[in-house]
FIKOLZA-1660 file (N, C-alpha, C; in steps of 0.1 Angstrom, whole numbers, plus 5000, padded with zeros to 4 digits):
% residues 160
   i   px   py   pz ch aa at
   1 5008 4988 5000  A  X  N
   1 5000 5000 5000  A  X CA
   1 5009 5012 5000  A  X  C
   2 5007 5023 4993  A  X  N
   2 5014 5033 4990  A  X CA
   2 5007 5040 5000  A  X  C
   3 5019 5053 5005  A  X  N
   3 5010 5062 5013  A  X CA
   3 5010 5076 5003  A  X  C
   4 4996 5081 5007  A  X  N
   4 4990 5090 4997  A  X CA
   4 4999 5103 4999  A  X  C
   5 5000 5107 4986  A  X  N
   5 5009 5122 4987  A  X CA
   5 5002 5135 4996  A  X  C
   6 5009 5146 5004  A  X  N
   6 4999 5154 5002  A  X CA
   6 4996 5164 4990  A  X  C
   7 4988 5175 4991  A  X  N
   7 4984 5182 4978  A  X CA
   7 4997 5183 4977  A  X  C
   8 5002 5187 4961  A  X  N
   8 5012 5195 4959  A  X CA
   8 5009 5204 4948  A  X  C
   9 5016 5217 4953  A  X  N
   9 5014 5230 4944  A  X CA
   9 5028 5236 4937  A  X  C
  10 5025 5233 4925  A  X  N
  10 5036 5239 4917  A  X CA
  10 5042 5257 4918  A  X  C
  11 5049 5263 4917  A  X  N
  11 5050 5277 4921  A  X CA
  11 5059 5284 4907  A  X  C
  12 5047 5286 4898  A  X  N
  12 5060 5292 4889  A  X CA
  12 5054 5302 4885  A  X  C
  13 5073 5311 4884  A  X  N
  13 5074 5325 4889  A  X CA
  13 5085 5330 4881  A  X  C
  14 5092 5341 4872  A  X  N
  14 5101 5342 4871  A  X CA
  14 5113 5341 4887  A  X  C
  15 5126 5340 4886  A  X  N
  15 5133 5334 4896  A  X CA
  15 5151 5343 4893  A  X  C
  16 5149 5354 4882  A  X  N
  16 5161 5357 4878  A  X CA
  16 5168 5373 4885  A  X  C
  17 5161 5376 4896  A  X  N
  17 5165 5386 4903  A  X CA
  17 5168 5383 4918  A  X  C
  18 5172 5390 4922  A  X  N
  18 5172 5386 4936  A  X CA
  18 5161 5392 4942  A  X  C
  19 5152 5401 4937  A  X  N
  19 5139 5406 4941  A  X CA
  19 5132 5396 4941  A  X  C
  20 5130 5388 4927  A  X  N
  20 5118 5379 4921  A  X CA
  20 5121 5366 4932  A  X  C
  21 5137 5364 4936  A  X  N
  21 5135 5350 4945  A  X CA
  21 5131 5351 4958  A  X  C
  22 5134 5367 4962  A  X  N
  22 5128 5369 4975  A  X CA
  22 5116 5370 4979  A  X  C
  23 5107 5373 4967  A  X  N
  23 5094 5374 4968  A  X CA
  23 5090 5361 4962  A  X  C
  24 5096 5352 4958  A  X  N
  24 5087 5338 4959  A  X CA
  24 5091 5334 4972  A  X  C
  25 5099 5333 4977  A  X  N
  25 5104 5326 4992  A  X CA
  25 5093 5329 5004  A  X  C
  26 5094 5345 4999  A  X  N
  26 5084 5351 5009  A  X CA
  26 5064 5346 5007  A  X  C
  27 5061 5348 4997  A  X  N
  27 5048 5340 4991  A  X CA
  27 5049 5326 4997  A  X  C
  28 5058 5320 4993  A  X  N
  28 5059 5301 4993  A  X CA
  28 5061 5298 5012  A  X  C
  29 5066 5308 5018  A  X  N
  29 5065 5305 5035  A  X CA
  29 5055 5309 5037  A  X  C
  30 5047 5319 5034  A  X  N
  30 5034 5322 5038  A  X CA
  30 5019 5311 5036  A  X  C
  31 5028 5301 5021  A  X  N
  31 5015 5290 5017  A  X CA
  31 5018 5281 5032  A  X  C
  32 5032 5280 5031  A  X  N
  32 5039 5270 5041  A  X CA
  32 5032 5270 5051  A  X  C
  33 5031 5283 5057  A  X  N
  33 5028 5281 5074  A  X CA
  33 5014 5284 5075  A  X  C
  34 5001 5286 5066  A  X  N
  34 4993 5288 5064  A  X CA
  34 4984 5278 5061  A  X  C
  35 4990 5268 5058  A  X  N
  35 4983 5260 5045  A  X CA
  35 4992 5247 5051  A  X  C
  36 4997 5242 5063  A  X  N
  36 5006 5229 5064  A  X CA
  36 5001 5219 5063  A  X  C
  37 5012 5211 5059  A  X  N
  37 5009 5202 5052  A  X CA
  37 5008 5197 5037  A  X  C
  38 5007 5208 5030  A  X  N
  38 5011 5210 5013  A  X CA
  38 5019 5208 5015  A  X  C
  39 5029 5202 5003  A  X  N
  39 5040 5202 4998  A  X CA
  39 5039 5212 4983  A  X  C
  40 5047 5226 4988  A  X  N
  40 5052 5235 4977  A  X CA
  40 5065 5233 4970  A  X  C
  41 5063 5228 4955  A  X  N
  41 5074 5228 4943  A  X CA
  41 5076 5245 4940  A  X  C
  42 5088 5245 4944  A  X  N
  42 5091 5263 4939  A  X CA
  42 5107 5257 4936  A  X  C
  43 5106 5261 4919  A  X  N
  43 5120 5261 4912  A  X CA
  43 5135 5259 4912  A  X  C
  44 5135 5273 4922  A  X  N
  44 5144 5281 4931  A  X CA
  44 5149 5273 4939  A  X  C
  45 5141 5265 4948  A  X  N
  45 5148 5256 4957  A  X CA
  45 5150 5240 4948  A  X  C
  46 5145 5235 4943  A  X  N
  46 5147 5223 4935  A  X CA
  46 5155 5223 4929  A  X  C
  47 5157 5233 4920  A  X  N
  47 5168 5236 4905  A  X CA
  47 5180 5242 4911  A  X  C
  48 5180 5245 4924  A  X  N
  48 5199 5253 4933  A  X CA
  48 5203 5244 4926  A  X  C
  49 5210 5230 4929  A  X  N
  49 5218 5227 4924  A  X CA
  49 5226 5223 4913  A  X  C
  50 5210 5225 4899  A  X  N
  50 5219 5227 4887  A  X CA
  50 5220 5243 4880  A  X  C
  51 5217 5251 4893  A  X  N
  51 5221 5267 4888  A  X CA
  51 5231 5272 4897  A  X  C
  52 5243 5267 4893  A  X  N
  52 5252 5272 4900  A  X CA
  52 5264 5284 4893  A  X  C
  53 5255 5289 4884  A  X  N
  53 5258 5302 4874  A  X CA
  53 5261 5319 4889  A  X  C
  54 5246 5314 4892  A  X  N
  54 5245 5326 4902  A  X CA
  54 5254 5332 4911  A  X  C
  55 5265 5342 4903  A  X  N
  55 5277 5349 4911  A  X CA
  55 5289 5342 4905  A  X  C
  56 5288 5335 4894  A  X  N
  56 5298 5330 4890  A  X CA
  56 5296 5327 4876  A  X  C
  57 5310 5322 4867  A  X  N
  57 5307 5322 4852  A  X CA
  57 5307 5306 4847  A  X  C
  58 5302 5299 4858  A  X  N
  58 5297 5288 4855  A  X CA
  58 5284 5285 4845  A  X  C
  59 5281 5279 4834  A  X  N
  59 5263 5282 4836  A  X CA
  59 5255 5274 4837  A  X  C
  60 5245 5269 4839  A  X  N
  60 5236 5261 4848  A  X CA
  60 5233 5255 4834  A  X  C
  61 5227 5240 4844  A  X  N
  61 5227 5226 4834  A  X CA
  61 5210 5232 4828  A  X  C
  62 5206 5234 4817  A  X  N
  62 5195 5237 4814  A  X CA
  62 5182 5221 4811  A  X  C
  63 5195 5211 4806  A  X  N
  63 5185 5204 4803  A  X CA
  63 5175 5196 4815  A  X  C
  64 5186 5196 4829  A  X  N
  64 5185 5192 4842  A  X CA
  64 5170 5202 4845  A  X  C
  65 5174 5214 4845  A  X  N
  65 5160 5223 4847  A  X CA
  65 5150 5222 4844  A  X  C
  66 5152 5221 4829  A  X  N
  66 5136 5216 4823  A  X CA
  66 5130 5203 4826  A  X  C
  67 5142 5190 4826  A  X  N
  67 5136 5179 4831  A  X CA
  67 5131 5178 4845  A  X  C
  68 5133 5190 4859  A  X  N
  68 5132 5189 4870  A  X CA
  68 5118 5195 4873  A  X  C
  69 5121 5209 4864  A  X  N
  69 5106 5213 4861  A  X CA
  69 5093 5204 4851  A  X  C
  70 5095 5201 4845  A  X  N
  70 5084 5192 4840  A  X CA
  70 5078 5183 4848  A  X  C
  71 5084 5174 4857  A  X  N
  71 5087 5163 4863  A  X CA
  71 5076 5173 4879  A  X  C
  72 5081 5182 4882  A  X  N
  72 5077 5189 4891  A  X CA
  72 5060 5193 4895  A  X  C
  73 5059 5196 4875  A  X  N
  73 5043 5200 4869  A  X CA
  73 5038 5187 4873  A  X  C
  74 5042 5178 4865  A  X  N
  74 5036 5162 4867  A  X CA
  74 5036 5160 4879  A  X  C
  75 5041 5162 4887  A  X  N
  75 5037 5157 4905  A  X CA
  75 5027 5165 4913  A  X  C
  76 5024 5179 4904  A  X  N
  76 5014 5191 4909  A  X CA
  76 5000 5186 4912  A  X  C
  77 4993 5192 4916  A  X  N
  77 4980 5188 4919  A  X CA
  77 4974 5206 4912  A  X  C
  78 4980 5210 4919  A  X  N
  78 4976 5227 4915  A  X CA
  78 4989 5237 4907  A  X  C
  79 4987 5245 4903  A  X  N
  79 4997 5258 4897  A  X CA
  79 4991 5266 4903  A  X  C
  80 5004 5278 4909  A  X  N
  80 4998 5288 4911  A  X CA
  80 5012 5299 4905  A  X  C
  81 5007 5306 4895  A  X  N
  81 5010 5314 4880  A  X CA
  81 5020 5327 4883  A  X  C
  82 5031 5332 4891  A  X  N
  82 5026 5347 4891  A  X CA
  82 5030 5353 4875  A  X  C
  83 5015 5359 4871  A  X  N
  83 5015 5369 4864  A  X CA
  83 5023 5384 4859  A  X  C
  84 5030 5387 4870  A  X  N
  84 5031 5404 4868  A  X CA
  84 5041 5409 4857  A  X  C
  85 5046 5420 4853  A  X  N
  85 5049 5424 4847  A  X CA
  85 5037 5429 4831  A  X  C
  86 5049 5434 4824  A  X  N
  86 5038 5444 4809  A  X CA
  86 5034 5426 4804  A  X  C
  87 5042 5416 4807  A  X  N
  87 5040 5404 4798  A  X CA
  87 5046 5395 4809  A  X  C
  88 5041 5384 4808  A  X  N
  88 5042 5372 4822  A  X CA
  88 5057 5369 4815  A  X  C
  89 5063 5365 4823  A  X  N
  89 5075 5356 4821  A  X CA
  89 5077 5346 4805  A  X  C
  90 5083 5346 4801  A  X  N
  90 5078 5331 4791  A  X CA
  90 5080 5320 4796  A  X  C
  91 5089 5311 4807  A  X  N
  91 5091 5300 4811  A  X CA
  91 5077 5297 4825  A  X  C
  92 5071 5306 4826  A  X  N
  92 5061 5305 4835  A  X CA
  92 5051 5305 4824  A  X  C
  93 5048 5314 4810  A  X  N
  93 5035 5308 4805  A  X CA
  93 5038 5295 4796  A  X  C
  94 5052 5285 4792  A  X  N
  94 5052 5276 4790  A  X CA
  94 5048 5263 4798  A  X  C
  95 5054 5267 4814  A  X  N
  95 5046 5262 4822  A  X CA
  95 5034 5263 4826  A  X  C
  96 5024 5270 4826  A  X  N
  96 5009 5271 4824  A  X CA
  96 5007 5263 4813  A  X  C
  97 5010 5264 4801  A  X  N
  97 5003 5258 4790  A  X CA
  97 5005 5243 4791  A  X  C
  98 5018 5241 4793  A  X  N
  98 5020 5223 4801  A  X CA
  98 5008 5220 4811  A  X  C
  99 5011 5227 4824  A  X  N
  99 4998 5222 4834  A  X CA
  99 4984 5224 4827  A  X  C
 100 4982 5235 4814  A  X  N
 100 4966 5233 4814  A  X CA
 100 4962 5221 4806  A  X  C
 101 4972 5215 4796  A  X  N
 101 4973 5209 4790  A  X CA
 101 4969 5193 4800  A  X  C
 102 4977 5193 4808  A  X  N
 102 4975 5180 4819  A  X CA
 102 4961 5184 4827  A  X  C
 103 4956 5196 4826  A  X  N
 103 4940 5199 4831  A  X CA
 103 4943 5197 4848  A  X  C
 104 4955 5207 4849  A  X  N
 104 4957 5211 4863  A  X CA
 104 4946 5225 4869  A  X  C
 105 4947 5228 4877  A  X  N
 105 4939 5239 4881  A  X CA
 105 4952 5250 4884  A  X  C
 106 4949 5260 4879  A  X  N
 106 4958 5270 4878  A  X CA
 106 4951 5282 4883  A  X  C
 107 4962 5288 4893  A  X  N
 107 4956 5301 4902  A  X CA
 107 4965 5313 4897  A  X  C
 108 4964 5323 4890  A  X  N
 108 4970 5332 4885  A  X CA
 108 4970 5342 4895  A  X  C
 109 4984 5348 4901  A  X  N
 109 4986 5361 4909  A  X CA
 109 4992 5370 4904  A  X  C
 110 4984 5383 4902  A  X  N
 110 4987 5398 4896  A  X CA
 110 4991 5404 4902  A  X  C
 111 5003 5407 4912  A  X  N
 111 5004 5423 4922  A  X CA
 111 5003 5430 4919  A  X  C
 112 5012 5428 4901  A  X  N
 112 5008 5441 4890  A  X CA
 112 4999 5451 4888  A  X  C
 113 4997 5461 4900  A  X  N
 113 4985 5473 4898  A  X CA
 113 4979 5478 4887  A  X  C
 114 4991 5478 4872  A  X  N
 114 4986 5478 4864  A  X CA
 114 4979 5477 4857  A  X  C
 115 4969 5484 4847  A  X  N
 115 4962 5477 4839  A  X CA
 115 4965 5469 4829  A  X  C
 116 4961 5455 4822  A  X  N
 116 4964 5447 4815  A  X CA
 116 4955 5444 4806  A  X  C
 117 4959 5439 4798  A  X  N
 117 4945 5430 4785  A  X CA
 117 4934 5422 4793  A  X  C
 118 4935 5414 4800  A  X  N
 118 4923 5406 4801  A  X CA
 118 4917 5407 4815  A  X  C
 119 4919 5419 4826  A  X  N
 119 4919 5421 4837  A  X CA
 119 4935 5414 4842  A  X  C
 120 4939 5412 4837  A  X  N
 120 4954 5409 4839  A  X CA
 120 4963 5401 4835  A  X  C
 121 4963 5404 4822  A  X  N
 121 4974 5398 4811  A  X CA
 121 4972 5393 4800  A  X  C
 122 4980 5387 4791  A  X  N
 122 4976 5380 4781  A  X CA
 122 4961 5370 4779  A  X  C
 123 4955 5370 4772  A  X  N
 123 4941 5367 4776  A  X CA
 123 4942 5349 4775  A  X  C
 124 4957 5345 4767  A  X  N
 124 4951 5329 4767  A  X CA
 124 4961 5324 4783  A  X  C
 125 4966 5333 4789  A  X  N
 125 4972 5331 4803  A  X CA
 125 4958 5331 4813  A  X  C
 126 4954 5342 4810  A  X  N
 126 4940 5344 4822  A  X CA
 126 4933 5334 4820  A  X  C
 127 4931 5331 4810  A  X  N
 127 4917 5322 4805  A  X CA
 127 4918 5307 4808  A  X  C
 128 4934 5304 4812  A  X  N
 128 4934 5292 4811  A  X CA
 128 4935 5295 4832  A  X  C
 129 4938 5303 4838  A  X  N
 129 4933 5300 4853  A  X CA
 129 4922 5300 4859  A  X  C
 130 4919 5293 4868  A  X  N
 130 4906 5292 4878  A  X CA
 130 4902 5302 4882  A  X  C
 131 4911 5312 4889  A  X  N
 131 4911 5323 4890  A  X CA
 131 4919 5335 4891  A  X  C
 132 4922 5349 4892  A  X  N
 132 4931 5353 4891  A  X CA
 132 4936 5361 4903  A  X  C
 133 4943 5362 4914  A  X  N
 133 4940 5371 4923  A  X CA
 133 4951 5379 4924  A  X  C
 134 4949 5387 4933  A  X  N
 134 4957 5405 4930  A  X CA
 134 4969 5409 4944  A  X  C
 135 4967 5392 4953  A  X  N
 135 4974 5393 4962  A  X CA
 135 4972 5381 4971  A  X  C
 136 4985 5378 4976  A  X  N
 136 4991 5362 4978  A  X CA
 136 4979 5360 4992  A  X  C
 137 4977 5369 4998  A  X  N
 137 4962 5366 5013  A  X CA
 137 4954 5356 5002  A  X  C
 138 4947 5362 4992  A  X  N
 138 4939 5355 4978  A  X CA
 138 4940 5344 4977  A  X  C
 139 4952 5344 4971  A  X  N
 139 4956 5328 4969  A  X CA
 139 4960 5315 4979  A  X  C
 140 4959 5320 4994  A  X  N
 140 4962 5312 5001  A  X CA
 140 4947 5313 5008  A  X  C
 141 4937 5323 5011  A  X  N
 141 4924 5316 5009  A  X CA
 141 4918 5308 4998  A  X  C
 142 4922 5311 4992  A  X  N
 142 4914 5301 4978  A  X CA
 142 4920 5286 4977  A  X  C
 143 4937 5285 4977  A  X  N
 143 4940 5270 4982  A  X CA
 143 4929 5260 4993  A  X  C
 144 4923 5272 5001  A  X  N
 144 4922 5266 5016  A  X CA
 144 4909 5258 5012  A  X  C
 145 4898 5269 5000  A  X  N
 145 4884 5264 4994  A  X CA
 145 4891 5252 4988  A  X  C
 146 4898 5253 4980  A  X  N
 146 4897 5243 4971  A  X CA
 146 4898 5231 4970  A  X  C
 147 4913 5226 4985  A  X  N
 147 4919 5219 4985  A  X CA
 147 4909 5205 4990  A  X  C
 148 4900 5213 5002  A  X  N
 148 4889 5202 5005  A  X CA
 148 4883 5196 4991  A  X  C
 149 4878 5206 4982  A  X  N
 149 4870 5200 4971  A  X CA
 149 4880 5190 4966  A  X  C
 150 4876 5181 4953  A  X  N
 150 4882 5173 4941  A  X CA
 150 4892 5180 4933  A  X  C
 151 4899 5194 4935  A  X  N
 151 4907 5198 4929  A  X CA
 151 4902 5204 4916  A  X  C
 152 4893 5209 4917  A  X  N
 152 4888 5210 4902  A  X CA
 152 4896 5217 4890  A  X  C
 153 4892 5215 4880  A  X  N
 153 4905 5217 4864  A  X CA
 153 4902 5232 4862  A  X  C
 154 4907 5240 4853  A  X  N
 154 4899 5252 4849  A  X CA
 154 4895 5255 4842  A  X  C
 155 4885 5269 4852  A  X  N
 155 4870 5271 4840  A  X CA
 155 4871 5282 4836  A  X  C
 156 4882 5290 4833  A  X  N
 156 4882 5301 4834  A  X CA
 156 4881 5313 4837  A  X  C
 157 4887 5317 4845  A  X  N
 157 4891 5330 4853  A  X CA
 157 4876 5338 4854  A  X  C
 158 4876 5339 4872  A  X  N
 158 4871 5350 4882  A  X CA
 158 4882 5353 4887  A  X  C
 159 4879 5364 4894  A  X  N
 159 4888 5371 4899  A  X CA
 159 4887 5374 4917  A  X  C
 160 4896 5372 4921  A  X  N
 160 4895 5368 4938  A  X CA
 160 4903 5381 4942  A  X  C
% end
């Protein structure tokens, strides 16, 4: 008899600043101690070991990345997207379009005050989330609805 996984939530986020990894760290402890018991996939900590570019002129194993990230999606139960910027990341909407493709449930987060195309971004990024919210409180009440339910796939973005 296997013992059952708990949920696990994929976290993809651009990761190439020291701003963008501080503020996933900060987001991903907040699901942490809010939400225990998830197991959070966030990049940044999985993929340290084949990005050992950072501060040096080494450069990180890419193919290792992609295979740790895919592998990562496939163990997900949920995605949760951040959105921000004039245009999302590209390695986060490649990742979206993989999880919606496996008919994961995807939670898109906007801090971006900005206004955007579809209430907040590209429209086939919004369209493929559950929902979209404008701040990580959002998205760690909305894990909290969901997780009791069946996980449900998405239906296309409301906005939390």
């Amino acid at each position: 008899m296997t013992t059952p996984q708990p949920p696990t939530i994929y976290w993809a986020a651009p990761l190439f600043t020291d701003a963008e990894r501080a503020w996933n760290a900060e987001c991903t402890a907040a699901i942490r101690s809010r939400l225990p018991g998830l197991r959070v996939l966030v990049p940044q900590e999985f993929c340290a070991s084949h990005d050992q570019h950072h501060g040096s002129e080494a450069k990180p194993d890419f193919a290792a990345i992609f295979r740790d990230c895919r592998a990562g999606i496939d163990a997900a139960n949920i995605m949760i997207a951040v959105l921000d910027g004039a245009d999302a990341d590209s390695g986060t909407a490649w990742e979206m379009g993989y999880a919606h493709a496996r008919d994961l449930t995807i939670i898109g987060l906007r801090s971006d005050w900005r206004p955007a195309e579809d209430g907040g971004g590209n429209a086939m990024l919004t369209r493929s989330c559950t929902a979209i919210c404008h701040h990580i409180d959002g998205v760690i009440d909305l894990l909290a609805q969901l997780l009791p339910a069946s996980l449900p796939t998405a239906i296309g973005g409301h906005h939390v």
